[in-house]
C-alpha positions as MATLAB code, in Angstrom:
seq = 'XXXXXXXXXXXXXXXXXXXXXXXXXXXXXXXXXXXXXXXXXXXXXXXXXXXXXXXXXXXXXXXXXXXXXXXXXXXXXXXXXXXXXXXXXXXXXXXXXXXXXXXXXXXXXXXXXXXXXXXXXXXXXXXXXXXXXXXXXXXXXXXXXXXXXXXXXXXXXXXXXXXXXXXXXXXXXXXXXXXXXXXXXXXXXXXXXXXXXXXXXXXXXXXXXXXXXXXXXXXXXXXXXXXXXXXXXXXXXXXXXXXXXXXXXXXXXXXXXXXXXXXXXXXXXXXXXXXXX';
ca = [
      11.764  -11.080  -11.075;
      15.794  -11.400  -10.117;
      15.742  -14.705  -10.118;
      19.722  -15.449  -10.693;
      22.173  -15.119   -8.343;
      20.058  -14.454   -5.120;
      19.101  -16.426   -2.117;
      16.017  -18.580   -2.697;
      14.226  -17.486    0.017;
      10.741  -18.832    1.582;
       7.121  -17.103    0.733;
       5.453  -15.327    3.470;
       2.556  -18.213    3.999;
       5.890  -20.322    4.919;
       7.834  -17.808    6.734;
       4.216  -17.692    9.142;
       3.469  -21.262    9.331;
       6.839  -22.015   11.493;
       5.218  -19.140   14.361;
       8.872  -17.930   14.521;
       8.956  -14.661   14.579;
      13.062  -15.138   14.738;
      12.934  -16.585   11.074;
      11.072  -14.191    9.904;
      13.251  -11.646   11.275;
      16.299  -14.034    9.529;
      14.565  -13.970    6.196;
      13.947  -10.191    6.058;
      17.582   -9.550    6.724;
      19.122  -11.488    4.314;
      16.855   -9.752    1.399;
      17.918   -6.672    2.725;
      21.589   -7.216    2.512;
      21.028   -8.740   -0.995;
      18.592   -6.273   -2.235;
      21.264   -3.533   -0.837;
      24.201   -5.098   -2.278;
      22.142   -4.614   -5.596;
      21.006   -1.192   -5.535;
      17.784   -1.314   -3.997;
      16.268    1.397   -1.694;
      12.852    0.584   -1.467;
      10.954   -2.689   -1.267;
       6.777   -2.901   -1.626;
       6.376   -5.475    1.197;
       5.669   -7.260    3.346;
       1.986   -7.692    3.172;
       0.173   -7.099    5.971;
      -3.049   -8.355    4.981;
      -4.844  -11.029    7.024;
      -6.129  -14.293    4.873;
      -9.568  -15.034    5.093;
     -12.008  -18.178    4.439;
     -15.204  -16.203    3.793;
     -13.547  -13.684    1.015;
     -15.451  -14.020   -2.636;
     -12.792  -12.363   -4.400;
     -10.912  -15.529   -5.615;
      -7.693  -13.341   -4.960;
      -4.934  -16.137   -4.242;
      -3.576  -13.827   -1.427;
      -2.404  -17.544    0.231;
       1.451  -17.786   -0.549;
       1.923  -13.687    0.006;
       0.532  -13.121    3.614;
       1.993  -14.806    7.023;
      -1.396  -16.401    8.136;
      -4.936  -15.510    9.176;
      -4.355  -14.295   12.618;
      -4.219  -10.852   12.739;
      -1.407  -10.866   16.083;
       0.342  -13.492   14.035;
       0.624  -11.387   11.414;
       1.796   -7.869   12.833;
       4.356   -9.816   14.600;
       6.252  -11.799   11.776;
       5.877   -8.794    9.682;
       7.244   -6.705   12.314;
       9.736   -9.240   12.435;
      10.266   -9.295    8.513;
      10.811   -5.720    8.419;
      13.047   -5.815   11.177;
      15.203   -7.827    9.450;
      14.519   -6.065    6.003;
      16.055   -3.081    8.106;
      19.143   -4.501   10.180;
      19.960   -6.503    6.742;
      20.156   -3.171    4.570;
      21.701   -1.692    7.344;
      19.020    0.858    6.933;
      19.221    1.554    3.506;
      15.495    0.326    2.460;
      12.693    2.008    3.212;
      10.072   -0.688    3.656;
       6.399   -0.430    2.041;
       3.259   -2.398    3.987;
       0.504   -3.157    1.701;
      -2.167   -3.373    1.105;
      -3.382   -0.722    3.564;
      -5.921   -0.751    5.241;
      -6.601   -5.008    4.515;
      -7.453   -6.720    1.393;
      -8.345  -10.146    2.426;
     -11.971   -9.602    3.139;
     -11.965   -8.118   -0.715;
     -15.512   -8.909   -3.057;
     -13.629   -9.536   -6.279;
     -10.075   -9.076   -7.248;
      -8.760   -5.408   -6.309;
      -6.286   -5.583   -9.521;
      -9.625   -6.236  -11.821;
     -11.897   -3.479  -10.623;
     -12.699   -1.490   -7.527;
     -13.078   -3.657   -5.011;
     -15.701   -3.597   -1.483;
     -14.872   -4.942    2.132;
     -18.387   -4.837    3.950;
     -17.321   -4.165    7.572;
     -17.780   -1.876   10.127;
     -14.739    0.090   11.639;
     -14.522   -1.906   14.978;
     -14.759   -5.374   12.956;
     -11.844   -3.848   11.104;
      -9.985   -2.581   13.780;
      -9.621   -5.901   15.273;
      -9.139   -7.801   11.692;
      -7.665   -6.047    8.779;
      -6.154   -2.854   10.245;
      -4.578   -4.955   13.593;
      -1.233   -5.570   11.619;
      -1.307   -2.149   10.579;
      -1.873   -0.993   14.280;
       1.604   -2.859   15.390;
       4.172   -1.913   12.580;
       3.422    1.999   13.162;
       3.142    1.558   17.040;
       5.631    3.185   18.839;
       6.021    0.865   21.574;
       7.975   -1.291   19.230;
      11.389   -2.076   18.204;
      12.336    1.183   16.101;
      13.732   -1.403   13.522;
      10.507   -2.660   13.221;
       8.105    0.558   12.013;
       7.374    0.451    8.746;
       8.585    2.916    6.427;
       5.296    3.738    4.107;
       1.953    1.911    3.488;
       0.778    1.062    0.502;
      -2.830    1.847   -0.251;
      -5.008   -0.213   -1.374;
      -8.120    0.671   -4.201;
     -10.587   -0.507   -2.404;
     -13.911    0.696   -0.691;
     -14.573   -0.176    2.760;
     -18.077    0.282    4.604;
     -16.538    1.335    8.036;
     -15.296    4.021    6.560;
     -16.934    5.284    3.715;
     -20.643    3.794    4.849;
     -23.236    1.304    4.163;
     -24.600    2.936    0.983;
     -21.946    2.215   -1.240;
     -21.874    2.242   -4.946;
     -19.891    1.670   -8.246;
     -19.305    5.611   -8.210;
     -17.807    5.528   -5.003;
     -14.031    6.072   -5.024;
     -11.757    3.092   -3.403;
      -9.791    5.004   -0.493;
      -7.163    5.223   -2.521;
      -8.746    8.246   -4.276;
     -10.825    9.180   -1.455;
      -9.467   12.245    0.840;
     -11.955   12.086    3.235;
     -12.026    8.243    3.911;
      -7.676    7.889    4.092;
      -8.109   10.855    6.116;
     -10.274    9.564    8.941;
      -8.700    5.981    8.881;
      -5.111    7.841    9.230;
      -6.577    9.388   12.344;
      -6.169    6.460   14.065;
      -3.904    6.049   17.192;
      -0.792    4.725   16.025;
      -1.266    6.177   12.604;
      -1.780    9.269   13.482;
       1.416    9.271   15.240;
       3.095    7.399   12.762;
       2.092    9.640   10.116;
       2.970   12.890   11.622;
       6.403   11.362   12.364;
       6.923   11.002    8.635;
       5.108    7.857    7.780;
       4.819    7.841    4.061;
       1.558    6.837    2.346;
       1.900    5.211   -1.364;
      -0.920    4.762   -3.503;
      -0.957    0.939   -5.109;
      -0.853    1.193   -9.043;
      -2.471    3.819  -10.776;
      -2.303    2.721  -14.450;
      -4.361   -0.861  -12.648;
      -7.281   -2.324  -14.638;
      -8.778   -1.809  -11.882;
      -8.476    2.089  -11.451;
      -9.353    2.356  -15.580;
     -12.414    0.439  -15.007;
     -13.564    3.473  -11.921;
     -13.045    6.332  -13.932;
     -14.567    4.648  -17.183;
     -15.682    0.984  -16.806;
     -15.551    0.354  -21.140;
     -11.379    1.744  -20.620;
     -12.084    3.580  -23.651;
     -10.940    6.410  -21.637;
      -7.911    7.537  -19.234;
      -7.279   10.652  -18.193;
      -3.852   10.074  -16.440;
      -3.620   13.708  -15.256;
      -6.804   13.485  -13.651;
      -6.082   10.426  -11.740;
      -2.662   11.313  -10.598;
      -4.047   14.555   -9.104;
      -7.009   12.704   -7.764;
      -4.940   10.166   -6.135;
      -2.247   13.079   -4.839;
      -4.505   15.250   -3.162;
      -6.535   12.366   -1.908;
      -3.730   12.212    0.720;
      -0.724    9.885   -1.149;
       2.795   10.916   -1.028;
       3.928    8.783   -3.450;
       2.195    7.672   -6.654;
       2.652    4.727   -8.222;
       2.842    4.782  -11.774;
       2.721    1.411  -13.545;
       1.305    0.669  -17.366;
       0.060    4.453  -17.322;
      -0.566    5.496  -20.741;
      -3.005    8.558  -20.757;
      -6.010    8.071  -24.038;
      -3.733   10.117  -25.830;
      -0.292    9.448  -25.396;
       1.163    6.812  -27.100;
       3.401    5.373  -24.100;
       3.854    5.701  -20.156;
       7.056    7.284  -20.507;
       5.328   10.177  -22.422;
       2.139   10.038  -19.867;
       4.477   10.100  -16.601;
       6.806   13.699  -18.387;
       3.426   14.896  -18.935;
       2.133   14.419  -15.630;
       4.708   15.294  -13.882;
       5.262   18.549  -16.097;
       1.156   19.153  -14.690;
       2.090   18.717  -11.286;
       5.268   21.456  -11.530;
       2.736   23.762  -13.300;
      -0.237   23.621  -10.931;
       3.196   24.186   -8.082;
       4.014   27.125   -9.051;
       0.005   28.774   -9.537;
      -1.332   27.018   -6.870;
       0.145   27.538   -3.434;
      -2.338   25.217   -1.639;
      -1.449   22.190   -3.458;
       2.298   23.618   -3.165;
       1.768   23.505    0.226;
       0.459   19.922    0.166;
       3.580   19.013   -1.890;
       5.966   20.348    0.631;
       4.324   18.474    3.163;
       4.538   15.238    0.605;
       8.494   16.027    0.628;
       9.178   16.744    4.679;
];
């Protein structure tokens, strides 16, 4: 939304229809150095998702992704955040999203939970290929991407074929983000400090799970939900607990629950030192 006094620079849908991965690499510098120069240490992009022409979500996901060829994609995103990283001389930590692949999406993931109908290998070789190259090792260092943002959506390859409106996006799901962050180069990514970000908590879309007439929100709940389903970070955005009258008071309150359950719980200390290293 800074829209004064920065380079206009070009979407990602343009950045990937020149099939230069050296302009995409020019692009993601200068909005480092500019995002730098303004105080910025941590940018939620690029996205990494691969557009398709058989999604029903009606999610516009055109003008934000670099094409729908999953090579295509890891490499100008590699090349974005390459840039992002030389540009910033290392100062932002760049975010991937949405992990592990939106584009195959049933409805729009910021309206309500959301299903991608695929089996693991399908989405090894579509949605999570992208993924696969910005945490590989065998890559320009420059290039690795700092975090992944995850997405609140249900996938079949990992969570199975009998899915339902009661089952959690993987987002929220430990045993799901789990086994998908087993995955060679995750796995090595992660253990190496990759972070893992949940996408926006306070979403329509994660009021509508927990209580589909958003009568209800129990922010407390889905903060710890979404924390010891396996993200590091949480993003907090338009999260006003039932009871609270703002987000400013929800987020104090939540994070007041979170020092509490520290210091009697030493297993889910434990999971926040790990959070922190």
């Amino acid at each position: 939304q800074i829209i004064s006094g920065l380079t206009p620079l070009p979407n990602a849908m343009a950045i990937g229809a020149t099939w230069e991965p050296d302009l995409a690499e020019d692009t993601g510098a200068m909005l480092g150095k500019e995002l730098r120069a303004i105080g910025f240490n941590l940018l939620f992009g690029p996205s990494l998702d691969v557009l398709s022409d058989t999604s029903e979500s009606g999610d516009d996901l055109g003008t934000r992704t670099f094409g729908g060829d999953p090579y295509w994609v890891g490499e100008m995103a590699g090349a974005y955040i390459r840039g992002v990283h030389a540009g910033s001389d290392g100062h932002i930590a760049v975010i991937g999203k949405h992990f592990p692949g939106r584009g195959e999406s049933d409805r729009p993931p910021e309206e309500e939970v959301a299903t991608v109908r695929k089996s693991l290998e399908q989405l090894k070789l579509i949605e999570l290929a992208p993924f696969f190259h910005v945490t590989s090792a065998q890559i320009d260092p420059l290039a690795v991407v700092d975090g992944l943002l995850v997405s609140h959506i249900r996938y079949q390859g990992f969570q199975g074929s009998n899915l339902r409106d009661t089952t959690p996006p993987v987002s929220l799901d430990a045993n799901a983000l789990t086994q998908i962050l087993g995955l060679e180069p995750l796995a090595t990514w992660r253990n190496e400090g990759g972070l893992v970000i949940s996408d926006n908590l306070g979403s329509k879309a994660v009021r509508r799970f927990y209580d589909p007439t958003e009568q209800t929100f129990d922010a407390r709940l889905v903060a710890r939900n979404a924390f010891l389903a396996g993200n590091d970070l949480l993003y907090l955005d338009n999260f006003i607990d039932t009871y609270e009258s703002d987000s400013l008071t929800t987020i104090k309150l939540t994070l007041e629950s979170f020092s509490q359950k520290y210091r009697e719980d030493p297993a889910f200390a434990e999971r926040v030192d790990d959070s922190v290293v």
